[in-house]
C-alpha positions in Angstrom: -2.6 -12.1 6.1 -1.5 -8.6 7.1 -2.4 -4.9 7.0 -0.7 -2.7 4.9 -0.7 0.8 4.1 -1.0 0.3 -0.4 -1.7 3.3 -2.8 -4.5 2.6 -4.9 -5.2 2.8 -8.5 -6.4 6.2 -8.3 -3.2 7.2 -6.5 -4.6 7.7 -3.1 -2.9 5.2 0.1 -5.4 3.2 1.6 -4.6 0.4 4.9 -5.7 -2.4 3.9 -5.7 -6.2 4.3 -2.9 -8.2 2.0 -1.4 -11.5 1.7 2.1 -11.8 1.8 3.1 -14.2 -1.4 7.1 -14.0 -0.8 10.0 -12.2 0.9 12.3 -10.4 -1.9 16.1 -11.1 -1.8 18.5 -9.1 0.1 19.6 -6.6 1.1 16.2 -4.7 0.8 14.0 -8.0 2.1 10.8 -6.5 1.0 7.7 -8.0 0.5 5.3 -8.9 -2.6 2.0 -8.7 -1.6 -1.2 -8.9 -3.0 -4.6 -7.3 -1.9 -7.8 -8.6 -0.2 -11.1 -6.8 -1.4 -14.5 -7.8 -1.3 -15.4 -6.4 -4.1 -16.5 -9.5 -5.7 -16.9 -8.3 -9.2 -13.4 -7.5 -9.4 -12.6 -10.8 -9.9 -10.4 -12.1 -12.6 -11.9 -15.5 -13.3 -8.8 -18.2 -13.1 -6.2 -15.2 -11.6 -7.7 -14.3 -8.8 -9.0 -16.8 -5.9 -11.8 -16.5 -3.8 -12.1 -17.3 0.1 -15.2 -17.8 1.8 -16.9 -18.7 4.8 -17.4 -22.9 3.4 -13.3 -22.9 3.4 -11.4 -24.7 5.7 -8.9 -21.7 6.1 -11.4 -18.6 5.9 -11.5 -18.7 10.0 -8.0 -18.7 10.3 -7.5 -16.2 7.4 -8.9 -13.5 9.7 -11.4 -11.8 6.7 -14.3 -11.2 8.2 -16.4 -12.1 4.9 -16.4 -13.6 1.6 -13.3 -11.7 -0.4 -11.1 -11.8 -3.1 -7.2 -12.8 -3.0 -6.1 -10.3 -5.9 -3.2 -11.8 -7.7 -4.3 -8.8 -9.7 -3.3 -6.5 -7.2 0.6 -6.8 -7.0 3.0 -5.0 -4.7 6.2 -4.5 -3.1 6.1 -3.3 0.5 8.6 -2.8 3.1 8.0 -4.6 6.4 8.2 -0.8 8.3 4.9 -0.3 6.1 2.6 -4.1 7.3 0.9 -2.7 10.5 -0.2 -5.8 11.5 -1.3 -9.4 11.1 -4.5 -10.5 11.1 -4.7 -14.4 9.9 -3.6 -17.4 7.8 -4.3 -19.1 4.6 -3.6 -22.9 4.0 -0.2 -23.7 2.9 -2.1 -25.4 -0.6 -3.8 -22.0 -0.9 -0.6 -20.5 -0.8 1.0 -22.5 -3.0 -1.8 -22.7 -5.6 -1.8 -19.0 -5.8 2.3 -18.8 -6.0 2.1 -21.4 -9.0 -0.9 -19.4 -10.6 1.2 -16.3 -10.8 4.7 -18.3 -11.7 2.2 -20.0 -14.6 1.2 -16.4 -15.2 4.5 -14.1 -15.6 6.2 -17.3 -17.6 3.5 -17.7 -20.2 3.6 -17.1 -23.8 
C-alpha cells in the first residue's frame, strides 16, 4: 500500500492511499493501481474487497480503519507520482484481487 497523488472522478487530484496490483512492461515501468476509500457504500459487491480490523493483514496494511480495495478505481501511475508507502496486504489478498480483475477484463 502506497500514497499517490490520483485525479478523481470529478477531475480534481487528490493524495491518497492505493494498492499497487502490478508493475507495467518496459520501458515506461509504471504502475496499475487501485484506490483505498472508506466510503463503504461505494462498494461493488463481488469487485471490490473489503479490509477490516478482524483481518489478519489489516495491521500490516497500514489503513487506519475499515476500507474498501477499489478494483473499481483503476489507474496507471508513475513511480515519481507514489509519495510513499504505508503497509502490506497478504500475498492471497493480492492474488485473489489480481484473479478477480483477470476473471473480470476476460469475461463475456
Amino acid at each position: 500500500m502506497f500514497f499517490a497523488a490520483l485525479q478523481q472522478s470529478d477531475g480534481k487530484t487528490k493524495l491518497r492511499p492505493v494498492l499497487l496490483l502490478r508493475q507495467l512492461p518496459a520501458p515506461y515501468k509504471d504502475f496499475l493501481v487501485c484506490g483505498i476509500s472508506s466510503q463503504l457504500h461505494k462498494k461493488i459487491e463481488g469487485f471490490d474487497d473489503l479490509i477490516s480490523e478482524n483481518d489478519n493483514d489489516f495491521k500490516k496494511s497500514g489503513i487506519i480503519k475499515k476500507s474498501l480495495i477499489r478494483l473499481s478505481f483503476l489507474a496507471v501511475t508513475s513511480a515519481n507520482i507514489i509519495a510513499g508507502t504505508i503497509g502490506r496486504i497478504s500475498e492471497q489478498r493480492h492474488q485473489k484481487l489480481l484473479r478477480r480483475l483477470s476473471d473480470y477484463l476476460v469475461k463475456k
